[in-house]
C-alpha positions in Angstrom: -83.0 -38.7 13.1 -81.6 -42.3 13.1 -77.4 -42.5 13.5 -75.2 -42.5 10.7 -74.0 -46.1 10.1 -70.4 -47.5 9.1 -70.0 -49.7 6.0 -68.4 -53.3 6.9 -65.9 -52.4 4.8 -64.6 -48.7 6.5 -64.1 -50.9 9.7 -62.0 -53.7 8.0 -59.7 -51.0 6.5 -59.3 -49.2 10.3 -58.6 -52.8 11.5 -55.2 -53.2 10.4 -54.0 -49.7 11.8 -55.1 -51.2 15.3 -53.7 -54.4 15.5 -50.0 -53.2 14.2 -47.8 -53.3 17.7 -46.6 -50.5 18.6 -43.8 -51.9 20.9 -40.1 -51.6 19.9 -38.7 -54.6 19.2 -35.6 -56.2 19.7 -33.3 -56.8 17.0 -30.9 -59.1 15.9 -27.7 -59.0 15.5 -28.0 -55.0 14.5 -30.1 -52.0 15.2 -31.5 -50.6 11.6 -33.9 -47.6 13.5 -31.2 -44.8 11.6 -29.5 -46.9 9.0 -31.7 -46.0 6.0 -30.8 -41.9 6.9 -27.1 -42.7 6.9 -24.4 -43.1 4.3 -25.1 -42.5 0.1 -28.2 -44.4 -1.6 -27.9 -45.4 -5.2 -31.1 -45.0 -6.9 -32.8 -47.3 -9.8 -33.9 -45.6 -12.6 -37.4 -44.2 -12.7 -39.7 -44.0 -10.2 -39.4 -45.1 -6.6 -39.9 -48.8 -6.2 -40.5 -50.4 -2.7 -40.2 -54.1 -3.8 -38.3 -55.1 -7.0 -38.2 -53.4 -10.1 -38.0 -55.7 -12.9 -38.5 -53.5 -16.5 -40.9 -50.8 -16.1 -43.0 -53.4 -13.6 -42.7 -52.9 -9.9 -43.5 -55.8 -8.0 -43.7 -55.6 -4.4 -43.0 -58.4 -1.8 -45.2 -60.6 0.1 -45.2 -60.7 3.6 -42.7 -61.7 6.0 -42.7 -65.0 7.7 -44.7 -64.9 11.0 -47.3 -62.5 9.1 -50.7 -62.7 7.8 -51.6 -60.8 4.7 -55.2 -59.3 4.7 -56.0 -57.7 1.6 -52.3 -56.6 1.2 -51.9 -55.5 4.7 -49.3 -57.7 6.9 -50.3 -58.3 10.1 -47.8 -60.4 12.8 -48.9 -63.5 14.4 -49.0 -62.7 17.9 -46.2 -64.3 20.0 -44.4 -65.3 16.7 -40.9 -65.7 17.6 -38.2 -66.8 15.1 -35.3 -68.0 17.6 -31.2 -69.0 16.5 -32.4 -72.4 16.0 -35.8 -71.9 14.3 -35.2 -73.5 10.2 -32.1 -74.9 10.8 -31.0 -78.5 9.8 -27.9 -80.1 9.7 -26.6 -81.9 6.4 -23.4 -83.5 5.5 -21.4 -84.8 2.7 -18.5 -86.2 1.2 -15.8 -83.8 0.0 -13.4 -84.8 -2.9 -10.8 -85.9 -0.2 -13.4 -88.4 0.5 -13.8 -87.0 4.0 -17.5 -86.4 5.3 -18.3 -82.8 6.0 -21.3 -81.7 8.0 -22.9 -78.5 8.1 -25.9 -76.2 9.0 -28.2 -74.8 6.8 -31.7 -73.2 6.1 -33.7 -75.1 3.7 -37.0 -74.3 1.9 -40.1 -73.6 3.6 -43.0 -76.1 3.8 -44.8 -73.0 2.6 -43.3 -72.0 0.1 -43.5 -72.0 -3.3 -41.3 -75.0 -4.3 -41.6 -74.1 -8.4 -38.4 -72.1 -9.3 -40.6 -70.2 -12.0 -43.0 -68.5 -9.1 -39.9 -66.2 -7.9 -38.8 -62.5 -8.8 -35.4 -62.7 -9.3 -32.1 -59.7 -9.7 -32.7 -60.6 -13.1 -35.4 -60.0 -15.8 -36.4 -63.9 -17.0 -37.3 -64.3 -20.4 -40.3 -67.2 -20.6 -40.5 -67.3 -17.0 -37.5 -69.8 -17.0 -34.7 -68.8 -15.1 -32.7 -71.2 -13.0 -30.4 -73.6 -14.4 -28.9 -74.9 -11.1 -31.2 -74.3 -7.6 -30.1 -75.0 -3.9 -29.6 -78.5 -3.1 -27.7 -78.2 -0.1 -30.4 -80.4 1.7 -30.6 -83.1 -0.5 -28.1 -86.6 -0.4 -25.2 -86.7 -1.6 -26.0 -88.7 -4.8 -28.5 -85.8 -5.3 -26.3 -82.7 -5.1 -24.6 -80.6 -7.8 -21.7 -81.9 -9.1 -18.9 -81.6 -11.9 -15.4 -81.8 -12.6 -14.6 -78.4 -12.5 -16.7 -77.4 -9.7 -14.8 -76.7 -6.1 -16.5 -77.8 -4.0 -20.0 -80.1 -3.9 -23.4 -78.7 -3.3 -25.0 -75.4 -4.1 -25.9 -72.7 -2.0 -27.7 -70.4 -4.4 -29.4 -70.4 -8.1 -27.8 -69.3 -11.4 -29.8 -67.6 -13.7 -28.2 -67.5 -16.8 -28.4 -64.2 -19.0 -26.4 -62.9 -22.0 -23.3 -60.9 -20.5 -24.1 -57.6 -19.7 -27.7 -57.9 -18.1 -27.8 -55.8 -15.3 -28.4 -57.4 -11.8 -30.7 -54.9 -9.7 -31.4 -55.2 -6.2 -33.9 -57.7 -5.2 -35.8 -56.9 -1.6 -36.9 -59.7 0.8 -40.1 -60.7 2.4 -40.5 -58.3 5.3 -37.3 -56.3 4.7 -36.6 -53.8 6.6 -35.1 -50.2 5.5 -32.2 -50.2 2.8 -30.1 -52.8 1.8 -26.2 -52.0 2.4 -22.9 -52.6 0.3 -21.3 -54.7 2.7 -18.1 -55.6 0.0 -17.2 -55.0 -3.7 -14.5 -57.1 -5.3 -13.3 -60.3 -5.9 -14.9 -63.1 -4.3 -17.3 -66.1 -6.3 -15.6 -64.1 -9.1 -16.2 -60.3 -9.2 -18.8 -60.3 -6.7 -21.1 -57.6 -4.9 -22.3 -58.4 -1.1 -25.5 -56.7 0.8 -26.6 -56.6 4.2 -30.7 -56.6 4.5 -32.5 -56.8 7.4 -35.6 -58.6 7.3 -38.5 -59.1 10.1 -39.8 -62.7 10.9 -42.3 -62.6 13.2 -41.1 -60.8 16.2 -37.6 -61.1 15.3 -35.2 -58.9 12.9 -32.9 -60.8 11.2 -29.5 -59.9 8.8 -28.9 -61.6 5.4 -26.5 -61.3 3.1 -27.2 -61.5 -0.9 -24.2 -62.0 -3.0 -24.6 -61.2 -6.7 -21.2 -63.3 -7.6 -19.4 -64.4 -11.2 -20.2 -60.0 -12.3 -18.5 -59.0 -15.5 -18.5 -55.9 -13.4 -19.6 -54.1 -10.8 -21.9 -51.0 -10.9 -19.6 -48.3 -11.6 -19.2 -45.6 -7.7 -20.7 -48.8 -6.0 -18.8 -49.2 -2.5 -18.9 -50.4 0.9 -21.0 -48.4 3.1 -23.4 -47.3 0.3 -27.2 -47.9 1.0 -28.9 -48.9 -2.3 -32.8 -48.8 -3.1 -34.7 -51.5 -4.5 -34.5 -52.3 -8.8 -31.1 -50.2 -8.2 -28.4 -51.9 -10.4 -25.5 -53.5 -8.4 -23.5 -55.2 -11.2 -23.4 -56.7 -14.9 -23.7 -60.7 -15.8 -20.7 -62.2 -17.0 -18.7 -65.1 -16.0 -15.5 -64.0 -13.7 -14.7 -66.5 -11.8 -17.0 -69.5 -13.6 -15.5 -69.0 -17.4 -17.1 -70.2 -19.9 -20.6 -70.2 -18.1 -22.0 -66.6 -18.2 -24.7 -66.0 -15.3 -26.0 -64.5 -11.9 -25.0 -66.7 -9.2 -27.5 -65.0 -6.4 -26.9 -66.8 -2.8 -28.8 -65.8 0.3 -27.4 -66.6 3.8 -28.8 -66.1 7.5 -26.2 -64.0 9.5 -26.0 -65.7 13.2 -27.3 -63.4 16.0 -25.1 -61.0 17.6 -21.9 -60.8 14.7 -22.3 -57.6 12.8 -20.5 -58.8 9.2 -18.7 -55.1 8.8 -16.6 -56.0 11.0 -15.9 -59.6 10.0 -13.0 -60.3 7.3 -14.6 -60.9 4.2 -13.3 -63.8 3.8 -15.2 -65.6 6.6 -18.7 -63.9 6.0 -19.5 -66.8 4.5 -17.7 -69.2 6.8 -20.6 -71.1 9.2 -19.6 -69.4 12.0 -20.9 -66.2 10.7 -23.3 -66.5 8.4 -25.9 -70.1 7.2 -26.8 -70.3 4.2 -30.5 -69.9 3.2 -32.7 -71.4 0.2 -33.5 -68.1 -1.5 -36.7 -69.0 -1.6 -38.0 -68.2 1.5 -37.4 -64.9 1.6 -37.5 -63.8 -2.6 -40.9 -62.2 -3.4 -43.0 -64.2 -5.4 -44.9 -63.6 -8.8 
């Protein structure tokens, strides 16, 4: 009796399973190996959602940067290492003092998505339409987001405008690793809600922060410490802090390696020495 022979397609599927490292890996700034079994987790309504939930429709993220995806498997690049410096560029401009500011920042990704429209966002979008400002803190002077009663030039985020009320759920990353976590709850771009998520690029972990700013409120029990699940609602569109203009203003930003933001002030999170910010589009999930 001739052997038994294995379909093509059995050995692609075992494939994956063998080329995942099994190394431990260093991480940076913070070691997440026990944060997901600690402190409360706030639940979305429904069923379980590992990416975000927007509706009834869960849709899960893409994979990390540094990854390959294989029929919806994510495999790492070998030797891919995303370092301090790796994405960062230096921009400046001119304040309304007239004096030139520079700064650091992380701008979108060659390969990513530039259309606006392609993301999943804290919000559900209506048309598929849902920015009404984007991040332009790598563009010219001339070029960046300006007005008389803005504070200060540039943009560092997206607004998404929504009728007040809409709730803002939590959106995961690319690659995120475990539960995001409440890192503050108060007033800050208005009534404001801050996370801490840790997401893997390549060989590297790295923290972010997501503020969900200008809230009509926050989720009601929501504080510091609390470890929410993805589609869980954080907050409420309305326009604290930005009256007259009701919408999510959702900012992403890179936390340097080796500061652990719970135990930063909150008022310098998202000063440069702690944290860069990010165009959300290279880590937000796309459609």
């Amino acid at each position: 009796m001739s052997a038994q022979r294995w379909s093509p397609w059995v050995a692609l599927a075992i494939v994956p399973w063998v080329w995942l490292p099994a190394r431990d890996r260093e991480v940076a700034p913070l070691a997440v190996s026990a944060r997901a079994a600690e402190g409360t987790h706030i639940e979305p309504a429904g069923a379980r959602c590992d990416g975000v939930l927007i509706g009834d429709e869960c849709l899960h993220p893409r994979c990390a940067v540094g990854e390959l995806d294989l029929d919806g498997f994510c495999l790492p690049t070998a030797g891919a290492v995303v370092g301090e410096g790796a994405m960062v560029v230096t921009n400046a401009h001119t304040d309304r003092t007239g004096r030139r500011v520079s700064y650091e920042h992380i701008p979108r990704r060659p390969d990513v998505p530039e259309d606006y429209d392609r993301f999943v966002y804290p919000v559900a979008t209506e048309g598929g339409h849902a920015v009404s400002s984007g991040y332009d803190l790598d563009r010219p002077d001339a070029q960046q987001r300006r007005g008389a009663t803005l504070s200060a030039t540039g943009h560092g985020g997206v607004d998404l405008p929504q009728p007040r009320g809409t709730p803002a759920r939590v959106a995961s990353l690319r690659g995120e690793q475990g539960d995001p976590e409440v890192v503050f709850v108060g007033h800050l771009f208005g009534t404001t809600v801050l996370l801490r998520q840790v997401v893997r690029e390549g060989d590297t972990l790295w923290t972010y922060l997501t503020l969900y700013g200008h809230l009509d409120t926050a989720a009601q029990g929501l504080s510091r410490g609390m470890f929410v699940r993805p589609g869980a609602v954080v907050g409420y569109v309305g326009d604290t802090g930005a009256e007259g203009f009701v919408h999510l203003h959702y900012e992403v930003r890179r936390v340097r390696a080796g500061i652990d933001v719970m135990r930063e002030e909150i008022v310098r999170v998202t000063e440069q020495e702690v944290s860069l910010p990010c165009d959300p589009r290279n880590v937000l999930p796309w459609r």
